[in-house]
Steps between C-alpha positions, in 0.01 A plus 500: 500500500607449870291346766494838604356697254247217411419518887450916454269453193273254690472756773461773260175305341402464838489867560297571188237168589442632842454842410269423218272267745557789753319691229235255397427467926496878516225515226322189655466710820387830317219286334417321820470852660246671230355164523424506866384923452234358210339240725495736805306783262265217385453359874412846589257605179339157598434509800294881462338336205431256756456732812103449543309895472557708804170716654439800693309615826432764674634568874270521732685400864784277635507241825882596578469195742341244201713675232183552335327719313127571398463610159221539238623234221206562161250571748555290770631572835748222597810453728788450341897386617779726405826454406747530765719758354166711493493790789140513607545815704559683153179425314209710528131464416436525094820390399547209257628202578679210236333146590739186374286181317471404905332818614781630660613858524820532322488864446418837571342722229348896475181606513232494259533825241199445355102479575150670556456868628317511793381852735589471852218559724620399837793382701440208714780509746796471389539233169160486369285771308175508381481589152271613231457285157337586154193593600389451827647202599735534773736260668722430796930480355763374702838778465813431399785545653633822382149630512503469847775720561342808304229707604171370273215741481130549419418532147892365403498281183687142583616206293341219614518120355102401627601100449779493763302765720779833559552809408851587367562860425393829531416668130475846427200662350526709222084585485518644864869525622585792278205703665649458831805701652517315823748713656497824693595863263777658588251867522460692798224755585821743501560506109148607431412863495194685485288258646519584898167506602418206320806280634373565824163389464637180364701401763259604754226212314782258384781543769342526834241176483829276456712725744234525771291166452423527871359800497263460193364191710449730817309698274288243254714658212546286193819527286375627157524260246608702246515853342462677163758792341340673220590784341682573163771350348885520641392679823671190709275299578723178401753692739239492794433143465865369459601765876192347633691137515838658566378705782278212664831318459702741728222540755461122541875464510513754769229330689657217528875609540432488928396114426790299535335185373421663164759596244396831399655426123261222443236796587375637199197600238411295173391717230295297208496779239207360226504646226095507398543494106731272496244280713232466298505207241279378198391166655190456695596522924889480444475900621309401830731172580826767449287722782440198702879379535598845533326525823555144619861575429469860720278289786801236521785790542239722744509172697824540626435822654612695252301829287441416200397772210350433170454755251314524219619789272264596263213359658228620271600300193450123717199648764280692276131597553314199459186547165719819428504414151814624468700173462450161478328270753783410649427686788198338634723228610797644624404760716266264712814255528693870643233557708471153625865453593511826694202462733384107432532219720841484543681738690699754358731617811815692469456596108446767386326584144640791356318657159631777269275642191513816288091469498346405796170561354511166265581252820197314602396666786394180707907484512512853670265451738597571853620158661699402187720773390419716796711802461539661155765772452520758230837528371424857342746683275764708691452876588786753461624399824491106465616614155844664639515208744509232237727700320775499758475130543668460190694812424708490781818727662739227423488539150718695264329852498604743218756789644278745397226359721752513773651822447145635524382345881794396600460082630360213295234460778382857445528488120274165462244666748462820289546306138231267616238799600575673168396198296183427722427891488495513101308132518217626712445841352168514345531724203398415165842381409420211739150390349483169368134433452166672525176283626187587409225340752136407416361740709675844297831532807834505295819415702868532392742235567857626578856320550439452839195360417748166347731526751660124635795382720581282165500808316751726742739172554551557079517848497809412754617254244503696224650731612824334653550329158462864359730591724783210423437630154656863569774369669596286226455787276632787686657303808346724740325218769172552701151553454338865446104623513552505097536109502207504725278712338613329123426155682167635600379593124640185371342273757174675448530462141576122532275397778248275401243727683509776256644312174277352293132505735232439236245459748554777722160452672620168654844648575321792734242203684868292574626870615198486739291736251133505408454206742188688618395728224519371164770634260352612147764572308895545560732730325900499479684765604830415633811562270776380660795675258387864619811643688230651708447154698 
C-alpha cells in the first residue's frame, strides 16, 4: 500500500468518526432540547401550584387620578390599586373584579347571574331602587351597570345579591306578565259594526276628559275612572276595549303632532288586557298582590303622560258579589283590594279601568257604584240593521263572488249588499221555523225565543267563514270560483247547528238569564225548540 492510499483510508475513517460524533452531538442537542421543554412545563405547573388563591370584588367606583378603585371585597368596602394594563373608564358598578394575593385588581370579570328576587318599589334617582323582600322587609340596592341603561319599573322582579348591595337584572314574571298585553291593539272603532250609538257614548266619557282636560277643569268635571260593557257573549265588547286604546292612541298622537318638542311616535296608549280567571290563584292573598302590581305597574306608565287601559274580561268570575254564596270566599278579599286601588289613597290619574261581563248582575255592586266604574254600557245583541252592518264588515266586494251572483245585480258591491240583506232577512223572521226555546215565567206569561233572539257579531263573522271555505270547496270540485247566497245560507244552518249557544244547553234557564232573560221575572221552566237541520231555517 502507497503512502497514498494509506493517507486516503485515514481520511476515510475520519469521515465516518466525525459523522458518527456529528450524530451522537445531534442527539445530545435533541435531548438537551426536550430537556429544557420538561423543566419549563414543571417551572410553570409549579409556580400555579404555587400561585397563592386569587379573590373577587365587586366594583363600586374608580379615582382615575389615584388609579383606584372602591370595591366591596367579602363585605367590606376598601380601596384597592389596579393593574396598569386595567382601563378604569370601562368598568361599571356590579361588575367583578380578580384581586391578586396583594389585593390588587388584576382582572375584570361579569356580573353576578345568580341571587335573591326582590319587587321593585321605587326608583331613587338614577342607580338606586328601593325594593321589596320576603315579607315586608324592604331595602335600599345599588344598580348595576347595565341596569342603569334599561328602563326599571314598579312591580318589576330584579336579581339582586343583598351581601354586596345591587340589583343586577330585570326577570320576567310568569304569575303576572302573561296577564298583561302592554301594548296598544291594532282595532279601530271602524271594524266594529252594529254598535254606533254605543261607540259614541264611549268616546264622549273616555275620549273627551283626556282630549279636553282643560275644559273638564273649567267645568269641575272628573275623568271617569272606569266603565262597564255588559251584555251577552261575542257582541264585541273585547273589540270596544282594544279601539278604545287604539283610538286614544291616534287622538293623543294628533294632539301632539303641532308640538315640536314631542315625538308624536313615542305618543301612544298601553293596554294591560287581564285576563280575570286566569288571575285568581289557590294561595291565600297571591290574587290581591297580582291586583296590586298590576296597578302600580299602570300608575308608573300613566306617569309619563301617557293613557293607560286595563281590562278585565270576564269580570264576574274575579269581582263577584261578596256573601253570594255562589263561590268561594275568595271574594271578600279581592274585591276590597279592586276597590281600594281605584279610589284609595293613591292617585289613580290617566288610567283607565275597563270591565267586560256576560252577567252584570253577579259583580259586587260596591264595584259599580257611581265614582268607580262610572259609566256602564250595554253591549246588546245586534238588530237587523247592526246585523247587515256586521255582516258587510267581513263579507266584503273584494272577494270572489259567484257569477251567478253577479250576473243577477250586476257589481260585487251590489251583490254583497243584497246577499247580506237576504241572510239577515231569513235570520230575523219570526216564524216558527225560527223558534229555539219557549220560557215559561212564574207569573203564567209564555215567551218564544227566536234566531234573532241568539244573534252575535261572533256568530255572523263564522257564518262568513263557513261559507268562503264552502265556497273553496265548489271550486275545487266544480272549478267554478266565488261565493253564492247557497254558501251563505248552508253556512248559516251549519253555524247554528255548531254554535255552542244552541248545541248542547242543558240548563237552558241559565242560558236565557246570560241572554238577558228572566232577569226580572223568574223563569219556571224552559223548553227546546230550535232544530237547526230544518231547510226551513
Amino acid at each position: 500500500m502507497t503512502d497514498k492510499q494509506e493517507l486516503s483510508a485515514q481520511t476515510w475513517a475520519l469521515q465516518e468518526l466525525v459523522a458518527s460524533l456529528e450524530e451522537k452531538n445531534g442527539r445530545l442537542a435533541l435531548g438537551l432540547q426536550e430537556a429544557q421543554k420538561t423543566i419549563k412545563e414543571l417551572s410553570e405547573q409549579l409556580e400555579i401550584l404555587s400561585t397563592p388563591p386569587g379573590s373577587f370584588a365587586i366594583f363600586l367606583s374608580a379615582n382615575h387620578v389615584k388609579r383606584t378603585v372602591v370595591a366591596n371585597v367579602s363585605g367590606r368596602k376598601m380601596s384597592l390599586k389596579v393593574d396598569p394594563l386595567i382601563e378604569l373608564g370601562t368598568l361599571k358598578p356590579g361588575q367583578e373584579l380578580l384581586l391578586n394575593e396583594h389585593q390588587v385588581v388584576i382582572g375584570v370579570g361579569a356580573y353576578e347571574r345568580v341571587g335573591e328576587l326582590v319587587v321593585m318599589q321605587t326608583l331613587l334617582g338614577a342607580d338606586r331602587v328601593l325594593v321589596k323582600l320576603s315579607g315586608d322587609d324592604t331595602r335600599v340596592l345599588r344598580l348595576a351597570g347595565r341596569l342603569r341603561e334599561q328602563e326599571v319599573k314598579v312591580g318589576d322582579l330584579l336579581l339582586a345579591d343583598l351581601r354586596a348591595g345591587f340589583a343586577y337584572e330585570i326577570i320576567d314574571r310568569p304569575d303576572v306578565q302573561h296577564l298583561m298585553l302592554v301594548e296598544t291593539p291594532q282595532v279601530s272603532f271602524a271594524d266594529i259594526g252594529g254598535l254606533g250609538a254605543q261607540i259614541e257614548e264611549i268616546k264622549d266619557a273616555i275620549e273627551l276628559p283626556f282630549l279636553q282636560p282643560e275644559l273638564y277643569a273649567q267645568h269641575a268635571l272628573k275623568a271617569p275612572k272606569g266603565l262597564l260593557l255588559y251584555g251577552p257573549p261575542g257582541c264585541g265588547k273585547t273589540l270596544i276595549a282594544k279601539a278604545i286604546a287604539t283610538s286614544l292612541t291616534e287622538k293623543m298622537r294628533q294632539k301632539t303632532a303641532q308640538d315640536l318638542s314631542i315625538n308624536s311616535d313615542n305618543v301612544g296608549t298601553y293596554f294591560l288586557n287581564i285576563k280575570g280567571p286566569q288571575l285568581l290563584d289557590k294561595y291565600v292573598g297571591e290574587t290581591e298582590r297580582q291586583i296590586r302590581e298590576i296597578f302600580a305597574r299602570a300608575r308608573d306608565r300613566a306617569s309619563k303622560g301617557m293613557p293607560v287601559v286595563i281590562f278585565f274580561d270576564e269580570m264576574e268570575a274575579l269581582f263577584r258579589t261578596r256573601g253570594s254564596g255562589i263561590s268561594s270566599d275568595v271574594e271578600t278579599t279581592v274585591v276590597p283590594q279592586l276597590l281600594a286601588e281605584i279610589d284609595g289613597v293613591e292617585a289613580l290619574e290617566n288610567v283607565i279601568v275597563i270591565g267586560a261581563s256576560n252577567r252584570e248582575d253577579m259583580i259586587d255592586p260596591a264595584i259599580v257604584r257611581p265614582g268607580r266604574l262610572d259609566v256602564k254600557i250595554a253591549i246588546s245583541r245586534p238588530d237587523a240593521h247592526g246585523a247587515k252592518e256586521i255582516l258587510l264588515k267581513y263579507l266584503c266586494a273584494d272577494l270572489p263572488i259567484h257569477s251567478q251572483e253577479l250576473a243577477q245585480y250586476g257589481t260585487a258591491t251590489k251583490a254583497v249588499e243584497a246577499m247580506a240583506a237576504q241572510l239577515v232577512s231569513t235570520l230575523f223572521a219570526k216564524t216558527p221555523a225560527n223558534q229555539f226555546a219557549l220560557l215559561e215565567y212564574v207569573d203564567g206569561t209564555q215567551e218564544f225565543l227566536y234566531v234573532c233572539d241568539l244573534i252575535s257579531g261572533a256568530l255572523l263573522a263564522g257564518m262568513v267563514d263557513r261559507a268562503k271555505k264552502l265556497a273553496i270547496k265548489d271550486y275545487l270540485a266544480t272549478g267554478i270560483k266565488g261565493i253564492s247566497m247557497e254558501h251563505l245560507l248552508a253556512a248559516m244552518r251549519l253555524e247554528l247547528a255548531q254554535n255552542e249557544d244552541l248545541s248542547q244547553v242543558h240548563n237552558v234557564k241559565e242560558w236565557a238569564r246570560i241572554n238577558g232573560k228572566g232577569r226580572h221575572r223568574e223563569i219556571k221552566n224552559a223548553t227546546w225548540l230550535f232544530d237547526a237541520e230544518s231547510e226551513n231555517v
